[in-house]
C-alpha positions as CSV (number, residue, x, y, z in Angstrom):
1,X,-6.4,128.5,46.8
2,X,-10.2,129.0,46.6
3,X,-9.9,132.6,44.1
4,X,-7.3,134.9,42.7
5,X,-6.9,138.0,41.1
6,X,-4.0,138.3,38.6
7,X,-4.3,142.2,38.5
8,X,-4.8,142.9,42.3
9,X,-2.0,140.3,43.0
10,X,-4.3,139.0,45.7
11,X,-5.4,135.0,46.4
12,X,-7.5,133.5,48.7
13,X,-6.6,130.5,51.2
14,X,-9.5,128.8,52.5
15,X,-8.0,128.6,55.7
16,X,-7.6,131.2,58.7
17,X,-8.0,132.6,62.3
18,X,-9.6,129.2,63.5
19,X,-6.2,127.1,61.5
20,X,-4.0,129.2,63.2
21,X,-3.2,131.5,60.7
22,X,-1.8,135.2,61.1
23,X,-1.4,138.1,59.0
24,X,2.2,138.1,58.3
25,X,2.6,134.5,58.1
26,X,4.3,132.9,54.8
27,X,3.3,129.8,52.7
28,X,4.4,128.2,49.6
29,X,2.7,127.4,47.3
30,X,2.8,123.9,44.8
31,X,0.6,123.2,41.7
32,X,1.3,119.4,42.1
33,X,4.9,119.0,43.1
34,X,6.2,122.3,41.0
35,X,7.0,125.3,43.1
36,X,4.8,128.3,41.9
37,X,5.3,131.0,44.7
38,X,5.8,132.1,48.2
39,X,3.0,134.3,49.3
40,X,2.4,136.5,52.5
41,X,-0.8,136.3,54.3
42,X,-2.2,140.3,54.9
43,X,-5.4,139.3,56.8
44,X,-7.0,136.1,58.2
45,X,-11.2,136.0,59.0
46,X,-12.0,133.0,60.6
47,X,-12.0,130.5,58.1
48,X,-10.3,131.8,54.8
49,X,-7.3,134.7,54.7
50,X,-6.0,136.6,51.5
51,X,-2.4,137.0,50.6
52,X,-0.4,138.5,47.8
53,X,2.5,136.7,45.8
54,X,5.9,137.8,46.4
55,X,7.1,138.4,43.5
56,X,10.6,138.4,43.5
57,X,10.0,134.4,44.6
58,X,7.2,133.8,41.5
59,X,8.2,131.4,39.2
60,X,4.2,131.3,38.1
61,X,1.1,132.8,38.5
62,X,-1.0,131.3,41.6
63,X,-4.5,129.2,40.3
64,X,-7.3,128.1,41.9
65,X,-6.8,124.7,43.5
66,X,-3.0,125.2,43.7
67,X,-1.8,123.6,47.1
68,X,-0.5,125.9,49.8
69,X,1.8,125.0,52.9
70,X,2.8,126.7,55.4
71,X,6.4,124.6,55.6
72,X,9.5,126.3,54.2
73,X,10.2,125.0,50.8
């Protein structure tokens, strides 16, 4: 994750369009090996997208340099 807004509920991924990703796609997302959410991508540019948590899955609040991937958890 490259930013993230705790009040909008909104991160940045610094991947996108030209990775392959898709609004509508789902990642998880690690801070080292702990499990910290699943978020949904809403738009993808070319080379970053932004998503929002799913809450109901949050065990944390997403950071900056937290690890996402796209494989189920």
């Amino acid at each position: 994750m490259v930013a993230v807004s705790d009040t909008m509920n909104l991160a940045i991924l610094s991947v996108g369009s030209d990775n392959g990703v898709q609004a509508g796609m789902e990642f998880t997302i690690y801070r080292g090996p702990e499990f910290v959410t699943k978020v949904v991508i809403e738009k993808a540019d070319n080379e970053w997208s932004s998503c929002r948590s799913v809450l109901e899955f949050q065990k944390s609040r997403p950071q900056v340099d937290d690890c996402a991937c796209s494989k189920p958890y």
